[in-house]
N, C-alpha and C positions, 0 to 999 in steps of 0.2 A: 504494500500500500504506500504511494507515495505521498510528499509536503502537500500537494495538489487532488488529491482523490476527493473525490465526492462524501465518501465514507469516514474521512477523518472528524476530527473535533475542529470544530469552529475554535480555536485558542481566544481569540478577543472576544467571544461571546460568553465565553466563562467570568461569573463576578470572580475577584481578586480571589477569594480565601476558597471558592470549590477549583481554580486554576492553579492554586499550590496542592490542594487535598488531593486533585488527579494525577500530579505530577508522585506527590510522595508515594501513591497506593500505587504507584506503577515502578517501585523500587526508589526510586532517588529520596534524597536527603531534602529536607527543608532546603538547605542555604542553595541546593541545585533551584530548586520552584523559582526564590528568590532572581537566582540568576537569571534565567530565562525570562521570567517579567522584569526585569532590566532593559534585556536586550530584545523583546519586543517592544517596548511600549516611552525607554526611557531613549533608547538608541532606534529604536523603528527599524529593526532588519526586519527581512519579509522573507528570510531561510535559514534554517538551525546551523547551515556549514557555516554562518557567518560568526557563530558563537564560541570565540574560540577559545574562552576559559572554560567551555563544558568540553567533557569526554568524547571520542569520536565515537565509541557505544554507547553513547547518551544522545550524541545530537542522531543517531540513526533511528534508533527507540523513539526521538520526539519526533523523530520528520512521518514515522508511522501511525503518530496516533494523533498528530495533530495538523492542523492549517494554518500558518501566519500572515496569508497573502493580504495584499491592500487594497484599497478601492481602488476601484480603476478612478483615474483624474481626466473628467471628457471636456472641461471647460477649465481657462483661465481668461480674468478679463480685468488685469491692473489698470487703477484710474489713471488717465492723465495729470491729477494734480499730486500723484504719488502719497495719498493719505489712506488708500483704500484697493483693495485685491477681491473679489469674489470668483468663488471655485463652483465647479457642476463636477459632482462626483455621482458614477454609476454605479446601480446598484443593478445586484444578479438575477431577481426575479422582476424587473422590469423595464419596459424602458422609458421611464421617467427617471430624470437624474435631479439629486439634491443638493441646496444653493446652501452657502454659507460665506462667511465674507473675515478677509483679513483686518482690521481697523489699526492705521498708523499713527502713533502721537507720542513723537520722541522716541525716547527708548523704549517707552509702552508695547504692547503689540498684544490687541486681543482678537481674539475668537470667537466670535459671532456662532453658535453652533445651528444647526436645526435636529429637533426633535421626534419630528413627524414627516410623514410625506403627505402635502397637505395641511388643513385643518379644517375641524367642525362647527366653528365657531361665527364665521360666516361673518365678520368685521367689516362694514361695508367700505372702508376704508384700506384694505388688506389686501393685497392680491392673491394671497397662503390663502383668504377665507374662502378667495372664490371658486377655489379649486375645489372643495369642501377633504373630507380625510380620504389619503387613500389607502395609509396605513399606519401603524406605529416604525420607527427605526429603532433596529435594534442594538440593543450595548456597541456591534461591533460597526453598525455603521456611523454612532454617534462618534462613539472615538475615531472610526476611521477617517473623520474631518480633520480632525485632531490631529491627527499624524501626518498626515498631507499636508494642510498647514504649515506644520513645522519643516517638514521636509523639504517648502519650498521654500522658507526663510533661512535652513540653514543651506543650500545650495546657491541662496546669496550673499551667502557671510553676512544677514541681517540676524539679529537677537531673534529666541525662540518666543513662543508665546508665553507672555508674564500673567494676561489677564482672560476669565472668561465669562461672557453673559452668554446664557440662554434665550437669547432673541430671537432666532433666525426661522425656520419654517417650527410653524407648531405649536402646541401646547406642552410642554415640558411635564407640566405636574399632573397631566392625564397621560403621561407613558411615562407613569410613578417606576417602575420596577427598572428598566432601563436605565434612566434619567440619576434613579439612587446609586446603582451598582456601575455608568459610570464617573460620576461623581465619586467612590472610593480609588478609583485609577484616576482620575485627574490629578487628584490630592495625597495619594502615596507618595513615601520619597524615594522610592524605586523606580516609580513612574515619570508621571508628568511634574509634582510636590509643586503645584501651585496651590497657594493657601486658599483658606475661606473668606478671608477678606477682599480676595481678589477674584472673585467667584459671585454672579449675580447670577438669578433665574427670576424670568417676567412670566405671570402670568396674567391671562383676561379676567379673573374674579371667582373662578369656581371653588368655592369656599372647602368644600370636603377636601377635596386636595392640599389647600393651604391648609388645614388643621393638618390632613396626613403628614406632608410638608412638616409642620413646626413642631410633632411629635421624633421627629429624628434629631433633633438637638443637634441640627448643620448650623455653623458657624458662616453663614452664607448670608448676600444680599439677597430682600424679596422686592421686588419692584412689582406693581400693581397696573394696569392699562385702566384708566378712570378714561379719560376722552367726551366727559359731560360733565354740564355744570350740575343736570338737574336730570331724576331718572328720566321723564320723557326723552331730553336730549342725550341721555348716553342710552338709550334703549330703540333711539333711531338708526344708531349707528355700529351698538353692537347687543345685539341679539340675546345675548347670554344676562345681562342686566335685569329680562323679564322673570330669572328666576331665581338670581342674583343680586338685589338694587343694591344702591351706592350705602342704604344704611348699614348694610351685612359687609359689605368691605371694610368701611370705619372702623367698626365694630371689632373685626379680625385684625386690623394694624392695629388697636390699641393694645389686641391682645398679644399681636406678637413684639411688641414695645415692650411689654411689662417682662415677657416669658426670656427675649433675648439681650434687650437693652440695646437691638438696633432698630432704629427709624426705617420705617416701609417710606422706600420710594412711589411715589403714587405720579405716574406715568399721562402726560397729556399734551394730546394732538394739538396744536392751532389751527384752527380756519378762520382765514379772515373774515372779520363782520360776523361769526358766528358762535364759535368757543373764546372769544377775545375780548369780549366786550365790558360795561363796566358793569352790566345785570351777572356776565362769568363772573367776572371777579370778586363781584360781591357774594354769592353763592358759593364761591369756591372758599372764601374764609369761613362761612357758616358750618360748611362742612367740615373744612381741615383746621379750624384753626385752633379746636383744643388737642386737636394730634400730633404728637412729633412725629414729624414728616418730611420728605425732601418732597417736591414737584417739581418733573423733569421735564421743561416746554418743547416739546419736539414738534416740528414746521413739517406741517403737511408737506410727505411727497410724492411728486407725480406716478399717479399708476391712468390705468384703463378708465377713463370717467370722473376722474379727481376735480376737485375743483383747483384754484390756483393756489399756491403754496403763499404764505406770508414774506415776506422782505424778511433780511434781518433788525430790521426797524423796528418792525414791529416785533418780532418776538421780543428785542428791548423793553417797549414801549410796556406788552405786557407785562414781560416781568417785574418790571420796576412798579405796576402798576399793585399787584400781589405782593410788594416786598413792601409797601407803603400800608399795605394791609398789613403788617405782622406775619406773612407766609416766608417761609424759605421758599426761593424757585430759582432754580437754574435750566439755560437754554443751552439744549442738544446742540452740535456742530452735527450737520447729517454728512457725516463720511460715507461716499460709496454713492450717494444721491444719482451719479453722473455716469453711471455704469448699473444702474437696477439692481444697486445693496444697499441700498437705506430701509429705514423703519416701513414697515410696509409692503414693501417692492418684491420678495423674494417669492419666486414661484418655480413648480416643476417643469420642467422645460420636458418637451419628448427628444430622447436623442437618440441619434442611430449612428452607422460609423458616418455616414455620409455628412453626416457637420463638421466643421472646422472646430477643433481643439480650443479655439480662443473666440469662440462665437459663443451667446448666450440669446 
């Protein structure tokens, strides 16, 4: 059976601790398991010959029982203003490929992941919504972003990735199982060892989840998608509001306030003349203002239908306007805007070979 057989073990879809259990019950020593999640996931090799502190009857034994192969990479499409990279990476059982996007600022360097192929959420604002779900991605394809990624930062002598939000296609904490076991490889120092402070996950407001969520006592950022001042107006725009209003989210950041002693980022769109106004802003202190809370102003961007995005003026204009109210707010730079990786923007594209590698 070879690295490649249909019949092996998916390696990267193993969570951390049953990927050492299968290694140990198959004879090896811990500090061997150890090693090998090293050099998949810290080092990114995609073959056991490359492992050359393990035995050569050790790397044969793993090439038989497992798979380390990577996603295939079908798109790259670096921005011209050099702040932003979005990848299309294929998966095996279809041919929709999944977006995820580089973000540059200095030394920074995060990782936009996606979650889902698709989502259900139906954000009329989203282009992820409009596709609606087409499936959950799994452990191995989340991380496989991850590694590609890196793989292409360090094949430019640029720093690996420091930081990660869960922003990018999906619902993250509705492909809870996934999203947890890989979040323990992100954060291993065998692994990836990016901490939890450098670690966000956004969700649209499904509240079961965020409890699931803040029963794992992660050391993580929660960022929240509010996108209205008032339910009618966030329930025009996302769907999920009708079974979720904005008082059940309050509600839940005060509670994850109290449980972690970090401030919930509460997430929102601009439309001009519409989420901007001084009836928003007065409403938006009503609601946030006995929460400790950050508000991220992020400027509508262009998809299929959009209306027009605000200046930067204006999201000034607003935020100063919320900050004269007693609100913290800061405004988003939308990196990737100019290449279809900004908030919003990311969709499954169909690929076949017949596209261009750097087409999206």
């Amino acid at each position: 059976m070879s690295e490649n057989s249909s019949l092996s073990i998916r390696f990267k879809n193993l969570p951390l601790d049953k990927a050492v259990e299968t290694i140990r019950l198959a004879g090896e020593p811990e500090f061997r398991a150890r090693q090998v999640i090293t050099w998949v996931y810290q080092k990114r090799v995609d073959s056991f010959d490359a492992m050359t502190n393990v035995s050569k009857t050790a790397r044969q034994m793993l090439a038989e029982m497992f798979t380390i192969e990577k996603l295939g990479l079908a798109a790259v499409v670096p921005s011209p203003r050099g702040d932003a990279v979005k990848f299309g990476f294929a998966l095996r059982d279809t041919p929709y490929i999944v977006e995820s996007v580089l973000l540059i600022d200095g030394d920074r360097r995060t990782a936009c992941l996606s979650s889902q192929l698709g989502c259900a959420l139906g954000c009329t604002f989203c282009e992820t919504g409009r596709l609606g779900l087409l499936r959950n991605l799994t452990q191995e394809e989340i991380i496989g972003q991850l590694i590609g990624i890196d793989d292409y930062c360090a094949e430019r002598g640029d720093p690996l990735v420091t930081n990660i939000v869960f922003m990018g296609m999906g619902e993250a904490l509705s492909n809870f199982d996934a999203f947890r076991s890989s979040l323990t490889i992100i954060m291993d120092s065998d692994c990836f060892a990016i901490g939890g402070r450098r670690i966000t996950v956004s969700t649209a407001g499904v509240i079961p989840s965020i409890e699931r969520f803040m029963e794992e006592n992660l050391n993580i950022g929660l960022a929240i998608s509010l996108n209205g001042f008032s339910n009618e107006r966030r329930s025009a725009v996302m769907p999920i509001n009708k079974k979720f209003p904005i008082e059940t989210l309050t509600a839940i950041a005060a509670r994850y306030f109290k449980k972690t002693g970090r401030r919930v980022t509460f997430e929102y769109v601009v439309i001009p003349g519409e989420t901007d106004t001084d009836e928003a802003a007065q409403s938006l202190r009503r609601l946030l203002g006995s929460l400790t809370c950050k508000i991220n102003l992020i400027p509508l961007n262009p998809t299929d239908g959009a209306a027009v995005p605000p200046s930067h003026a204006e999201m000034v204009r607003f935020a100063e306007a919320l900050h004269r109210l007693g609100l913290l707010a800061t405004v988003r730079t939308s990196r990737g805007r100019d290449i279809g990786g900004a908030c919003g923007q990311l969709t499954a594209h169909e690929y076949t070979r017949a596209h261009a590698a750097t087409a999206l």
